[in-house]
ROSE-926805 format. One record per atom (N, C-alpha, C): residue in one letter; x, y, z. Coordinates in steps of 0.2 Angstrom, whole numbers, padded with zeros to 4 digits, always signed. Example, Ala and Ser with C-alpha at 12.3 -4.5 7.8 and 13.67 -1.06 7.14 Angstrom:
<vexdos>
A+0066-0028+0039A+0062-0022+0039A+0066-0016+0039S+0064-0011+0035S+0068-0005+0036S+0064+0000+0039
</vexdos>
This chain:
<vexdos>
X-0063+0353-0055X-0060+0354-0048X-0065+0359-0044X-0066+0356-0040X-0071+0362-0036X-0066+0365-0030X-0068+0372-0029X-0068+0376-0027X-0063+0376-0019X-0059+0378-0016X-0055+0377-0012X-0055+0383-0006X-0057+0387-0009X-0056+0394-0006X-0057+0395+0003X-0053+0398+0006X-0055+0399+0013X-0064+0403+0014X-0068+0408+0009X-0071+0408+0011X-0077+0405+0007X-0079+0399+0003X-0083+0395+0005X-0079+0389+0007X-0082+0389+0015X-0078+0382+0018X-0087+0376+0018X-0089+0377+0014X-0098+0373+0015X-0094+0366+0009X-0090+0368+0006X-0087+0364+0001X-0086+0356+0006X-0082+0357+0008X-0082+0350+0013X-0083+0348+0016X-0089+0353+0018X-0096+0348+0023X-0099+0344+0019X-0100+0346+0013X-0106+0343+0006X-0100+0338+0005X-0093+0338+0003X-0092+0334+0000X-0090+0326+0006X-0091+0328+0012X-0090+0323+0017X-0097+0320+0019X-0102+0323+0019X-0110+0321+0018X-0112+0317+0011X-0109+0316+0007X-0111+0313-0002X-0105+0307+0002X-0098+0307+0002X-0095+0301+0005X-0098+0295+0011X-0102+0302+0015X-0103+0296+0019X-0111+0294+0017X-0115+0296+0012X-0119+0293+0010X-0120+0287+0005X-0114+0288+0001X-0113+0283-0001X-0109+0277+0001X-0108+0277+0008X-0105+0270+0011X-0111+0267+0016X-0116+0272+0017X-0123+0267+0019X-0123+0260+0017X-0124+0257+0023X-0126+0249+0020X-0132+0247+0019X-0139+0252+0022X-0144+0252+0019X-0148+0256+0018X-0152+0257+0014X-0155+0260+0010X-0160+0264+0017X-0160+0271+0015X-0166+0275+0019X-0171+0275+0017X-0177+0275+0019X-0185+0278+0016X-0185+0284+0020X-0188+0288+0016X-0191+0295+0020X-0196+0293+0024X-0197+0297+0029X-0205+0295+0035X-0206+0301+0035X-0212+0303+0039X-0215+0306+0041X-0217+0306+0049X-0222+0310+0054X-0224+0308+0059X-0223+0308+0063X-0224+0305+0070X-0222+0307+0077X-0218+0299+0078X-0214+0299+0083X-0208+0295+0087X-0212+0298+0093X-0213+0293+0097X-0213+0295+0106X-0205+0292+0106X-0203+0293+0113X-0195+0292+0117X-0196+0291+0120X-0196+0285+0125X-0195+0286+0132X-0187+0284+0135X-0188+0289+0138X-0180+0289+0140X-0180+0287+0150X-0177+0283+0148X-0177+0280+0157X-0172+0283+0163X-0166+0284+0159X-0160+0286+0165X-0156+0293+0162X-0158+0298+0165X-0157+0297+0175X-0166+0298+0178X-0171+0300+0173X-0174+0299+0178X-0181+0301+0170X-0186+0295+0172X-0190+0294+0167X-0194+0300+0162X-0193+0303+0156X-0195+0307+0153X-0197+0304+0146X-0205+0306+0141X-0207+0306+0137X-0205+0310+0132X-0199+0310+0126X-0200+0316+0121X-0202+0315+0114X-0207+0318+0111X-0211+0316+0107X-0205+0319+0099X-0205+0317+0094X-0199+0319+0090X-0204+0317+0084X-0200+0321+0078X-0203+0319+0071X-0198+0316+0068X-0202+0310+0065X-0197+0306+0061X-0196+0309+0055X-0188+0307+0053X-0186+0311+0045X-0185+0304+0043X-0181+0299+0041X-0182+0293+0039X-0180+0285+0042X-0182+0282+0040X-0180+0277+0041X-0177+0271+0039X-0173+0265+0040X-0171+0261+0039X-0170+0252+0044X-0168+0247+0040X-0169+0243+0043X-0166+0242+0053X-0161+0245+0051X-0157+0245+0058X-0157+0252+0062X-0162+0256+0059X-0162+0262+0060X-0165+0268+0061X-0167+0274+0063X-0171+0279+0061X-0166+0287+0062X-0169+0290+0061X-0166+0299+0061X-0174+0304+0064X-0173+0306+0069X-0177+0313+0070X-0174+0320+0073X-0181+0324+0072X-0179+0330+0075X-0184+0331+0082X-0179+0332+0087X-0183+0333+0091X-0182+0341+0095X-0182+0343+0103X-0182+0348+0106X-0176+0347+0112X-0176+0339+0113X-0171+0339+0118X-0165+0339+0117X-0162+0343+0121X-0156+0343+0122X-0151+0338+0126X-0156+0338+0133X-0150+0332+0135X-0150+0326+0133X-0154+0322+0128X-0151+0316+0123X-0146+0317+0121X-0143+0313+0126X-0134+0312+0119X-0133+0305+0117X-0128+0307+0115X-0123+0300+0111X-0124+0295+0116X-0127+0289+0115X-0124+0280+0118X-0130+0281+0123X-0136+0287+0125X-0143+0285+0126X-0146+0280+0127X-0151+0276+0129X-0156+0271+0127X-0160+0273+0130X-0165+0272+0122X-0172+0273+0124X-0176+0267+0121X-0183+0270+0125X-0190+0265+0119X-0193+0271+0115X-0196+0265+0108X-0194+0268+0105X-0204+0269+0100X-0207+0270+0099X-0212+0270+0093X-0213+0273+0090X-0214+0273+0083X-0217+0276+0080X-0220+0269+0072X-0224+0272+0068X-0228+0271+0063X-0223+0262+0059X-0218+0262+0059X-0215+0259+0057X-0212+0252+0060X-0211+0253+0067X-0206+0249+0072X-0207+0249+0079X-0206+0248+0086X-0208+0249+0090X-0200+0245+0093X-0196+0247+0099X-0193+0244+0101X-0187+0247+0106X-0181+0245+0106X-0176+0248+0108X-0170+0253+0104X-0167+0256+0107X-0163+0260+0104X-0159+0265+0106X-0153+0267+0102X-0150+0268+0105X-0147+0276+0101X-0147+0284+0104X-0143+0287+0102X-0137+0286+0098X-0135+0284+0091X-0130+0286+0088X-0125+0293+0088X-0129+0298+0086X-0126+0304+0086X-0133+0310+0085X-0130+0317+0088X-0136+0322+0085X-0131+0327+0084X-0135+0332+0082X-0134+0337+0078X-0138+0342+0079X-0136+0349+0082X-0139+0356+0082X-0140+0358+0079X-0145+0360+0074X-0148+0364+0071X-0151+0370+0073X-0151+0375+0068X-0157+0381+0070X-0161+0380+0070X-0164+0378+0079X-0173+0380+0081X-0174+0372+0081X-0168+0367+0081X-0171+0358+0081X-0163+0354+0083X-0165+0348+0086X-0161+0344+0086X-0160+0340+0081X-0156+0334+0080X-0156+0330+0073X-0153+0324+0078X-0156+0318+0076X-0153+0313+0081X-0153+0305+0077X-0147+0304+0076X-0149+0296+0072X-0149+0291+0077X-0152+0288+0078X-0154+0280+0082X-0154+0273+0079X-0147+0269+0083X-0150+0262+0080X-0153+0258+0084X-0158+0252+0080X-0161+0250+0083X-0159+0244+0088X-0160+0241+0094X-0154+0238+0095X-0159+0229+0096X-0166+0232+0099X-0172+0226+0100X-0178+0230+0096X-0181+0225+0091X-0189+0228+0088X-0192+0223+0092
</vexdos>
């Protein structure tokens, strides 16, 4: 039985992170490398991001910007894919953003 305690509360991030890894419907490869974004609305900007992995419907990076959020569309390149896409979700990190994208046109 692990561990319940109010003072490690990291218990149930881990244990909600391994659940939701294992309902992935597809398999990730790790990547490397640069992702360009072009993001169009509200007003045209390039953010250059590194990709952490990839999948068929999919990818994950870190980038710097902030104002990408959820249900975004961008285009999309980098080393594996080139297309359309769409913010899923991101995540704050110390010092980086965390952002998964699905692909919605290659």
């Amino acid at each position: 039985m692990l561990p319940t305690t109010r003072s490690n509360r990291a218990w149930p991030e881990l244990l909600s992170y391994a659940t939701l890894a294992e309902r992935r419907r597809e398999a990730r490869v790790k990547a490397a490398g640069a992702v360009e974004l072009l993001v169009c609305d509200p007003a045209p900007q390039v953010i250059t991001a590194l990709l952490v992995d990839v999948s068929k419907s999919g990818f994950r990076a870190l980038h710097q910007n902030s104002s990408l959020e959820s249900g975004a569309e961008v285009r999309f390149r980098h080393e594996f894919a080139k297309g359309k896409a769409r913010v899923i979700w991101s995540r704050v990190l110390p010092g980086v953003i965390e952002s998964g994208f699905r692909i919605l046109k290659a």
